[in-house]
C-alpha positions as CSV (number, residue, x, y, z in Angstrom):
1,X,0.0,0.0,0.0
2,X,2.4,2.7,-1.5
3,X,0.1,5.1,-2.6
4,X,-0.6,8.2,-0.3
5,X,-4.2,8.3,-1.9
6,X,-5.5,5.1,-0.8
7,X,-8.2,6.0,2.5
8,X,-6.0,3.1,4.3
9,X,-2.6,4.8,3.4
10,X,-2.0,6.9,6.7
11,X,-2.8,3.9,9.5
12,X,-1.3,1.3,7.1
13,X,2.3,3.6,7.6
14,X,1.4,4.8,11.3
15,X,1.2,0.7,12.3
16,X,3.8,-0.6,10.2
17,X,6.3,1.3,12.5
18,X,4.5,-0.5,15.6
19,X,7.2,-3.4,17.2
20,X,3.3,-4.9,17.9
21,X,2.2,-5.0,14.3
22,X,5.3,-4.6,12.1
23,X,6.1,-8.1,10.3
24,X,2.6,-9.4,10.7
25,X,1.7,-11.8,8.3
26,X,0.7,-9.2,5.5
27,X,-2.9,-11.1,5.2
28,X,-3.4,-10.5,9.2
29,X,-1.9,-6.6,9.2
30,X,-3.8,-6.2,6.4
31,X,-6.6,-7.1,8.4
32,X,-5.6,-4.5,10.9
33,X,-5.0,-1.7,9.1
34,X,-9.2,-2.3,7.3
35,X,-10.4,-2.8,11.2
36,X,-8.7,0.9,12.1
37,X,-9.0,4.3,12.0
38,X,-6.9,7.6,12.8
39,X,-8.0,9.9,15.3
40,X,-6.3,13.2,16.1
41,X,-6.6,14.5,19.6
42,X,-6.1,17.7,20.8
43,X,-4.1,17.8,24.4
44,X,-6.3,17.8,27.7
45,X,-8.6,16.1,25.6
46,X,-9.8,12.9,27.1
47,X,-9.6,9.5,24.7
48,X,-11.9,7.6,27.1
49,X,-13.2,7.6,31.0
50,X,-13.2,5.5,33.5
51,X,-16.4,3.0,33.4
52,X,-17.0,3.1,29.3
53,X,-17.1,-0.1,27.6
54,X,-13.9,-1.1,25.9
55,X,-15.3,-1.2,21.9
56,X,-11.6,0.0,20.3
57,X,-8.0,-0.6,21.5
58,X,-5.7,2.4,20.9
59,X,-2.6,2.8,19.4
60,X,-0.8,5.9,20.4
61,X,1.0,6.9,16.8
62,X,2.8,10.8,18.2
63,X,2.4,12.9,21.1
64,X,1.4,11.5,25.3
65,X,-0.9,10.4,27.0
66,X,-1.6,10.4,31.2
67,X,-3.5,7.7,32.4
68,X,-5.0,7.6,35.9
69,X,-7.4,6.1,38.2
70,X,-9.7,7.1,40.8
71,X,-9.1,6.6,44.5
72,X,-11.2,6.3,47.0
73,X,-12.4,9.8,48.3
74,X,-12.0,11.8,44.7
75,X,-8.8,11.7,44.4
76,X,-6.6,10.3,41.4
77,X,-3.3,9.1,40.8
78,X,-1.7,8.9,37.4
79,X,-0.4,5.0,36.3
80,X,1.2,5.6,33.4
81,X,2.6,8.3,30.8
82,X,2.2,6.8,27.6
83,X,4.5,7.2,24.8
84,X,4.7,7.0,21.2
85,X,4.3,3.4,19.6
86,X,2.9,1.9,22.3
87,X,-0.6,-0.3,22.8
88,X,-2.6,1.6,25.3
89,X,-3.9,-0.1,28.3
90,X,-3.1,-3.8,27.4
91,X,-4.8,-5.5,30.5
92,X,-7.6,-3.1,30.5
93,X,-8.5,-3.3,27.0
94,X,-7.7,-7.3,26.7
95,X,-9.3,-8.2,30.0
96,X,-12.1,-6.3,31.1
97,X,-15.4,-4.9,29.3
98,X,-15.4,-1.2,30.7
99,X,-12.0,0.7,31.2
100,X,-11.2,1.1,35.1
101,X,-8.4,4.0,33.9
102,X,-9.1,7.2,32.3
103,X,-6.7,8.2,29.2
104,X,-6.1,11.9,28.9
105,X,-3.8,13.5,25.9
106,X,-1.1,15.6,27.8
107,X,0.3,16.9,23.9
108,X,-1.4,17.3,21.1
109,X,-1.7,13.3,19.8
110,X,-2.3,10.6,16.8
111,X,-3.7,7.9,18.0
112,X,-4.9,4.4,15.5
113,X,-7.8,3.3,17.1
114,X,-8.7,-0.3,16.0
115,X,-12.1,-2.1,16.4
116,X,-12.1,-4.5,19.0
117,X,-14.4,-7.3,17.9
118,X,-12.1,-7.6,14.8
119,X,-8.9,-7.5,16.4
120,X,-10.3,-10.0,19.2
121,X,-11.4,-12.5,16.1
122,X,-7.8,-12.1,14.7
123,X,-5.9,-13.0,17.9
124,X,-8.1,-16.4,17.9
125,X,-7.0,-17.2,14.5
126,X,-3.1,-15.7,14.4
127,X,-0.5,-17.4,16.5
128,X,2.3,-14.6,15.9
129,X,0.0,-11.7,17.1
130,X,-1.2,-13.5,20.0
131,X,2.1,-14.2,20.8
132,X,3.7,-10.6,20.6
133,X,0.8,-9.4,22.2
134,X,1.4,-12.2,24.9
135,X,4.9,-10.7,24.9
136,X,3.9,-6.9,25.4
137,X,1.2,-7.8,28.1
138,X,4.1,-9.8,30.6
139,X,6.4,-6.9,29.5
140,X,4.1,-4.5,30.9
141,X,3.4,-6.7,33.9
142,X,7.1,-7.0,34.9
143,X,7.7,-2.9,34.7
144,X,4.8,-3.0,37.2
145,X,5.7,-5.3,39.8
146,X,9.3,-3.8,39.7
147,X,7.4,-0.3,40.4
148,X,5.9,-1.3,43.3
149,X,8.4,-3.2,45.0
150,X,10.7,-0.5,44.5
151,X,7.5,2.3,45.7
152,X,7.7,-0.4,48.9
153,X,11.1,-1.9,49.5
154,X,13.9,0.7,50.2
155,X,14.1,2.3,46.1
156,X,15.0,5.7,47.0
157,X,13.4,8.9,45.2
158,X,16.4,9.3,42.9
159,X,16.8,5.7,41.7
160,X,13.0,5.3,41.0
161,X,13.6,8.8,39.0
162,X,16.4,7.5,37.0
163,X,14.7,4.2,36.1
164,X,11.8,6.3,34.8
165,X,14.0,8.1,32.8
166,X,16.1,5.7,31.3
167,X,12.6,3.6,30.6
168,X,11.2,7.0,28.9
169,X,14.6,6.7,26.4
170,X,13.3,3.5,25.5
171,X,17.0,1.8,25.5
172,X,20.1,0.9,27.7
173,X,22.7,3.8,27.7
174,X,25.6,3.4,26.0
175,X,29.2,3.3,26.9
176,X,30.1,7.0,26.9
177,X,28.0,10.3,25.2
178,X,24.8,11.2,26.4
179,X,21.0,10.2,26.1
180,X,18.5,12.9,25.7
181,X,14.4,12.6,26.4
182,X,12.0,15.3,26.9
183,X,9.1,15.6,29.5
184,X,6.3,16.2,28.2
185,X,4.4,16.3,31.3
186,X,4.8,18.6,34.1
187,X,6.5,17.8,37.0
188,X,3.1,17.5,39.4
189,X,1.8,14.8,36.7
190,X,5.3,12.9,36.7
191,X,5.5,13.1,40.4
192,X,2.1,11.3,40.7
193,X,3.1,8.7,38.4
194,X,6.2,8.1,40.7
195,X,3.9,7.9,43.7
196,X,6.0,11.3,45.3
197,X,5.3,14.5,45.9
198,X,6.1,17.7,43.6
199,X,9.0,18.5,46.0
200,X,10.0,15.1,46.4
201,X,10.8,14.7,42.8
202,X,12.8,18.1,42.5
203,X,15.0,16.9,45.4
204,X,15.6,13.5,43.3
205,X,16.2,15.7,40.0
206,X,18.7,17.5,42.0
207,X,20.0,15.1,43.5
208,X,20.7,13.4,39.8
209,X,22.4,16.4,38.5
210,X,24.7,17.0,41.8
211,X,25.8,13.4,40.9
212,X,26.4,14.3,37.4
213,X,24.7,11.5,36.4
214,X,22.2,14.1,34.0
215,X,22.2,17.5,32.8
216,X,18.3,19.3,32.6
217,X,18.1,22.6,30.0
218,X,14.2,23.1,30.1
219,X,12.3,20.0,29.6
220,X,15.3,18.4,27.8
221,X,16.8,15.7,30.3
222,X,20.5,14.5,28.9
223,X,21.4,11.5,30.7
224,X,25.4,10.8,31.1
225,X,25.9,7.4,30.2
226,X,29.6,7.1,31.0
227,X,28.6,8.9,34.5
228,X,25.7,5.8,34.7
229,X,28.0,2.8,33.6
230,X,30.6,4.1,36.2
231,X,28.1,4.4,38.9
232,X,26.7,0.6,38.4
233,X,27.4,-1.8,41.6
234,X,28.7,-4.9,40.7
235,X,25.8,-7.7,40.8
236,X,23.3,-4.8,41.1
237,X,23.0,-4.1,37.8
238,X,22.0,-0.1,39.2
239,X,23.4,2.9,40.4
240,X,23.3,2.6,44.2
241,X,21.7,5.6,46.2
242,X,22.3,5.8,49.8
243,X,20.0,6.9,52.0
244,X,20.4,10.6,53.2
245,X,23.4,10.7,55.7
246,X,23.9,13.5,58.7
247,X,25.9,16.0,56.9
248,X,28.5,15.9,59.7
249,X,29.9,12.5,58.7
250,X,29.7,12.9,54.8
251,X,33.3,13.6,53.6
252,X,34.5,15.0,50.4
253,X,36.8,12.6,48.6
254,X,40.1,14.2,47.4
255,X,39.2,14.1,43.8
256,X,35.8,15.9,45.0
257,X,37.5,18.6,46.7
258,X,39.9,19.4,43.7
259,X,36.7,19.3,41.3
260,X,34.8,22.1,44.1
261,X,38.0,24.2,43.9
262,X,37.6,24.1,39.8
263,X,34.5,24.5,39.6
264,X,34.7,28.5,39.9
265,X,36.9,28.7,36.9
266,X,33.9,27.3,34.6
267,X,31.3,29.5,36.1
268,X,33.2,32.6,35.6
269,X,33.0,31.9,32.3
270,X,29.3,31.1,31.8
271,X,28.4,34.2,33.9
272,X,30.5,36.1,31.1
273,X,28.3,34.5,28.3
274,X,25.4,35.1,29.7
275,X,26.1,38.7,30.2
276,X,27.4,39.1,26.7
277,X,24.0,37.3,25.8
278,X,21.7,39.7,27.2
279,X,23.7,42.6,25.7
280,X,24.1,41.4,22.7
281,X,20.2,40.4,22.7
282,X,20.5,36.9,22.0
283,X,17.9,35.1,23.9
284,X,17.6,37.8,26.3
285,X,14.6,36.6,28.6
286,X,16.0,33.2,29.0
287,X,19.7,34.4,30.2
288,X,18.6,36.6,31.9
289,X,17.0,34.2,34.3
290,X,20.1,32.0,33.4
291,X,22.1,34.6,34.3
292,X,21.0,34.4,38.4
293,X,20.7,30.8,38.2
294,X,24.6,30.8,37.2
295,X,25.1,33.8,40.0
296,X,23.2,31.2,43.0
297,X,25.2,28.4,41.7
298,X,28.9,30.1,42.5
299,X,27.4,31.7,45.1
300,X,26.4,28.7,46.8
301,X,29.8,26.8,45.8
302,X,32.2,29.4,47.4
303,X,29.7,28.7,50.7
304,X,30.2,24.9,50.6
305,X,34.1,25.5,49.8
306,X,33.9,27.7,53.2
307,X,32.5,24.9,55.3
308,X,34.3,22.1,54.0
309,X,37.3,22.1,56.3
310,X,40.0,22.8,53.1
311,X,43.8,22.5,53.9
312,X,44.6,25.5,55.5
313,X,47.0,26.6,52.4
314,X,44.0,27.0,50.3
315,X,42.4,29.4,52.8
316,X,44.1,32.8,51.2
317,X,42.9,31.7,47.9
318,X,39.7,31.1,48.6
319,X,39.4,34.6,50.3
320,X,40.9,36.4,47.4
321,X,38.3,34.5,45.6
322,X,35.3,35.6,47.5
323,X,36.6,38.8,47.6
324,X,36.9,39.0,43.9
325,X,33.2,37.4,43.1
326,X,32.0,40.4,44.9
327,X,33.0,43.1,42.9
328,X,31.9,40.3,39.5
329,X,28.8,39.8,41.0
330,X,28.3,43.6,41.5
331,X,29.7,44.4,37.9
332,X,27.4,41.9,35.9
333,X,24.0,43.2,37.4
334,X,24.9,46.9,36.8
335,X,22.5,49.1,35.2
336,X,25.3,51.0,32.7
337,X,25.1,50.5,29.3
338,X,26.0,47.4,28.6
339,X,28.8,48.6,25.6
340,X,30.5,50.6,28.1
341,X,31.1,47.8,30.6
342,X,32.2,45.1,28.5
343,X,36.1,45.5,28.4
344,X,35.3,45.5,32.1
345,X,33.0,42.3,32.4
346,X,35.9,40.6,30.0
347,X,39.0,41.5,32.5
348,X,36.8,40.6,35.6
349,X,35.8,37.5,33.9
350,X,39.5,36.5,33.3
351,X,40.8,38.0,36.9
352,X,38.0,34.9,38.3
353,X,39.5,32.4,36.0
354,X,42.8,33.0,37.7
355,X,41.4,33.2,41.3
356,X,39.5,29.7,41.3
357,X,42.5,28.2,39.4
358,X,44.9,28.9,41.6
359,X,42.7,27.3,44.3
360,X,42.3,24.4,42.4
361,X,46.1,24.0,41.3
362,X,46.8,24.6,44.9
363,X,44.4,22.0,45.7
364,X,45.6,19.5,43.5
365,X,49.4,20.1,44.7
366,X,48.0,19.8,48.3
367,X,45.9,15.9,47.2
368,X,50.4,15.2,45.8
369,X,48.7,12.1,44.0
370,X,48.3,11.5,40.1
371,X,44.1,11.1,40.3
372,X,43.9,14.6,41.7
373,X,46.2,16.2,38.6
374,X,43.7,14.6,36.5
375,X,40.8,15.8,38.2
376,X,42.1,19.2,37.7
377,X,43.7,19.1,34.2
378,X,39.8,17.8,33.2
379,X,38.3,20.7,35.1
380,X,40.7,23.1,33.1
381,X,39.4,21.5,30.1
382,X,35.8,22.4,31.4
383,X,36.6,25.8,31.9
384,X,38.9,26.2,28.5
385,X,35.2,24.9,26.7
386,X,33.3,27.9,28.2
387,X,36.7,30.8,28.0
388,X,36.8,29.6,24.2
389,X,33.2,30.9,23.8
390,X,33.6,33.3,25.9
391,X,36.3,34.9,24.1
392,X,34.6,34.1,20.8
393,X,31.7,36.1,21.9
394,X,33.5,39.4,22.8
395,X,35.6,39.2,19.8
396,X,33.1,38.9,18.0
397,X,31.8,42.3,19.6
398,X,34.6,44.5,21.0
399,X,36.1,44.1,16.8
400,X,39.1,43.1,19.4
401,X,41.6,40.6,16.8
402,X,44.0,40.4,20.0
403,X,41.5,37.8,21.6
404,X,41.6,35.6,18.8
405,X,45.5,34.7,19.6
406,X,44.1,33.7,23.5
407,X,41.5,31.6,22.0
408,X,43.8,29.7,20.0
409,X,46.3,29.7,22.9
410,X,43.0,27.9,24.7
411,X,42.6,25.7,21.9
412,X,46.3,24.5,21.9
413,X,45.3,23.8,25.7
414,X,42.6,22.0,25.4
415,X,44.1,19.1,23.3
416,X,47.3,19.1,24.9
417,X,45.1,18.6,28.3
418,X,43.0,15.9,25.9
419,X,46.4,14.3,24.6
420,X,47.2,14.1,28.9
421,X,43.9,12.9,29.7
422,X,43.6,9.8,27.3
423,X,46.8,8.7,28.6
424,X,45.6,8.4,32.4
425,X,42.5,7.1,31.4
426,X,43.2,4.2,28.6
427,X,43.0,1.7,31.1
428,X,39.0,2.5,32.2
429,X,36.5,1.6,29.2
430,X,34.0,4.1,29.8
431,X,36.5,7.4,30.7
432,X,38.3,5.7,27.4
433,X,35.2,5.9,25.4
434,X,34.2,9.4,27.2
435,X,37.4,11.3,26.5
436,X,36.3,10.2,22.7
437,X,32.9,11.2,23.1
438,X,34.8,14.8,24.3
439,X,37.2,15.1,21.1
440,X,34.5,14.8,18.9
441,X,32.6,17.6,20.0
442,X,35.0,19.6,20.7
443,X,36.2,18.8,16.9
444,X,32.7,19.8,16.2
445,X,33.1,23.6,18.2
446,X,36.6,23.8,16.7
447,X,34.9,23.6,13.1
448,X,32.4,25.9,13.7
449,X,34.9,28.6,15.4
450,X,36.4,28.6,12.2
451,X,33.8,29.2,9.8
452,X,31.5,32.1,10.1
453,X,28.1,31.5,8.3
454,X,27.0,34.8,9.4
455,X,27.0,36.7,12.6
456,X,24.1,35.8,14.4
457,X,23.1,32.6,13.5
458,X,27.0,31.2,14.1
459,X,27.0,32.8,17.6
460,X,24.1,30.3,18.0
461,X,25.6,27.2,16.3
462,X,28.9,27.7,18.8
463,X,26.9,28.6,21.6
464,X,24.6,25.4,21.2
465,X,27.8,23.3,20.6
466,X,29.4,25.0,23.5
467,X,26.7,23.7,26.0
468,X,26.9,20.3,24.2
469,X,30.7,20.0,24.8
470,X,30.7,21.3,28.3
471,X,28.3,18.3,29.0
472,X,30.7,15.8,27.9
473,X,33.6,17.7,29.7
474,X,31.7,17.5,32.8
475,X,31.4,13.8,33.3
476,X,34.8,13.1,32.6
477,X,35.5,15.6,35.6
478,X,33.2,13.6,37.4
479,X,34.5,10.0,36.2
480,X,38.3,11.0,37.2
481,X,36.8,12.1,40.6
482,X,35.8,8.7,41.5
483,X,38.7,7.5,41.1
484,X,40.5,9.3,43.9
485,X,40.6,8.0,47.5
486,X,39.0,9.2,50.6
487,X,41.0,11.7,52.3
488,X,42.7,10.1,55.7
């Protein structure tokens, strides 16, 4: 069925791509595809209630779907977020005459609804389809009982999170890179799938991205598979997550301490971007709110470097450090004009860079053991992928040609710290396959800093592949820092 102009065209194409359907004897799809019909549903548009009589089993084509049940005393919970190429309600619409759930479109959605009676008469006669469909039904039935033990049995918030999320990608993680899926429901209707609260779920969500183990821009969840595959317990199978310890007796492992000292040096940077951002008016509204988010997160690292009990030859850094973020701070939420503050904003930018690296040098001299030098050389990496942007960006603006020489001076950096790197790490497959993962993105920004397609839409492209490369950079910074000791 190849022509777009037959009346069956659309649902014979939407089911083909179905794991259910696809393959099917062509006499039984065929079958199918004459018993359906496509229905498109606007979002918050119910597909069916609670209590009507099953007459048509759904096939949800694009978009989601919430479905949820009533508890006793009026309230609901949501049971499932459907996603794209999936069966709705398999035990419902196979095993009961009335729907006990209620299916509600949360995004605009194509569904292939097919008749019931027909499909019912098929699975008598068809061995394969009963048997996929056998398949799908214990599928489903396994997720659930693995739900609710972990709801019951000592699955904290986070790991019950990151399960969702890696069940949402639809596929393991690989070895290194990063996974990407979107939420397409809020967080109050993901939250009642989970069986948490609101604020139980943004605890987990932070609690993911403290441990590097995802990035979140917007709805747009990366997961870090390298961060993931590292994390894995032996004959677990699963990231372990303790339960919440006193804060007095959680210690900072040396290579964690190295990567807190570092982390300023990136930050600087991204505040810089953001600024240039606004006043160059690309995405303002955003960066500005991006803008404080960045200013909250230094602000709250220099606090946690103050009450983590740092080697008292780190203490005059870190004041000089503080001391400087003051006047930054102060500088990048002025009300001048923008053009008359930006050779300003630049040398502040670069004064922080050297603060926070002298911390973290200083830190990593203090550690006096190889994992530590790596932690740091990867966070310089971290920061070099943001000051490379950075620089780009002003450049780009001040008309200054003297910045280009100190982003290539970066560049040379950042694979002679790449060259360093793959040497201390060719031993550990997924820091290995990561450090690849970084080189071909930072290829990628390397490429693009070299070829302008016009002004504004290239400050886009290596801003967008400036995000992407920082997110790779990140969770080697992280996987290195595992591999130091716990300080004596």
């Amino acid at each position: 069925m190849n022509d777009p102009k037959h009346p069956l065209w659309a649902q014979h194409d939407l089911l083909a791509r179905s794991p259910l359907f696809a393959k099917l004897a062509p006499p039984d799809f065929d079958q199918i595809v004459a018993a359906s019909r496509i229905a498109e549903v606007p979002a918050y548009q119910f597909l069916y209630r609670a209590g009507e009589p099953v007459r048509e089993a759904y096939f949800l084509a694009h978009g989601s779907i919430k479905r949820s049940a009533a508890l006793p005393g009026a309230a609901t919970t949501v049971i499932e977020l459907a996603q794209p190429q999936q069966l709705l309600a398999l035990g419902e619409t196979f095993g009961a005459p009335r729907y006990v759930s209620s299916a509600e479109t949360i995004t605009p959605c194509i569904v292939v609804a097919i008749e019931m009676r027909r499909l019912r008469a098929l699975l008598r006669r068809s061995a394969d389809l009963a048997s996929r469909l056998l398949e799908a039904i214990a599928k489903r039935q396994c997720a659930t009982e693995y739900d609710v033990t972990g709801h019951h049995y000592s699955v904290t918030g986070p790991q019950r999170l990151l399960d969702y999320l890696i069940e949402l990608s639809g596929r393991r993680p690989a070895l290194a890179g990063e996974t990407t899926v979107v939420l397409k429901a809020s967080k109050k209707v993901i939250a009642s799938r989970m069986g948490m609260t609101a604020e139980s779920l943004s605890r987990s969500l932070r609690h993911l991205i403290d441990s590097g183990l995802i990035v979140v821009d917007g709805r747009n969840v990366h997961i870090q598979n390298a961060a993931l595959v590292d994390g894995i317990e032996e004959g677990c199978g699963r990231v372990s997550f303790p339960r919440k310890q006193r804060a007095s007796v959680r210690k900072l492992t040396t290579g964690a301490i190295v990567n807190l000292c570092g982390r300023p040096r990136m930050l600087s940077q991204r505040l810089a971007i953001a600024w240039a951002m606004i006043a160059r008016d690309i995405s303002p509204t955003a960066t500005r709110v991006k803008l404080r988010q960045l200013e909250a997160d230094l602000s709250r690292h220099l606090a946690r470097l103050e009450k983590a009990g740092l080697h008292a030859e780190l203490g005059g850094h870190l004041t000089a450090l503080t001391e400087l973020w003051t006047r930054y701070r102060r500088l990048l939420f002025e009300f001048a004009p923008a053009g008359e503050r930006a050779v300003q904003v630049l040398a502040l930018s670069e004064d922080m860079l050297q603060a926070a690296d002298r911390l973290a040098r200083t830190a990593a001299r203090v550690a006096d053991i190889p994992e530590a030098r790596h932690v740091n050389v990867a966070g310089r990496n971290r920061m070099l992928s943001q000051r490379i942007v950075k620089l780009f960006l002003f450049r780009e603006w001040l008309g200054d040609e003297s910045i280009a020489r100190d982003i290539e001076a970066s560049s040379r950096e950042f694979r002679r710290n790449l060259t360093e790197l793959h040497r201390g790490g060719k031993h550990r497959p997924e820091i290995a396959a990561q450090l690849d993962e970084v080189a071909t993105h930072w290829e990628k920004l390397a490429s693009a800093l070299a070829t302008d397609t016009g002004r504004e839409h290239h400050a886009q492209v290596v801003l967008a592949l400036g995000e992407r490369l920082l997110r790779h950079v990140d969770t080697a910074v992280k996987l290195y820092e595992r591999l130091a000791p716990q300080p004596a």
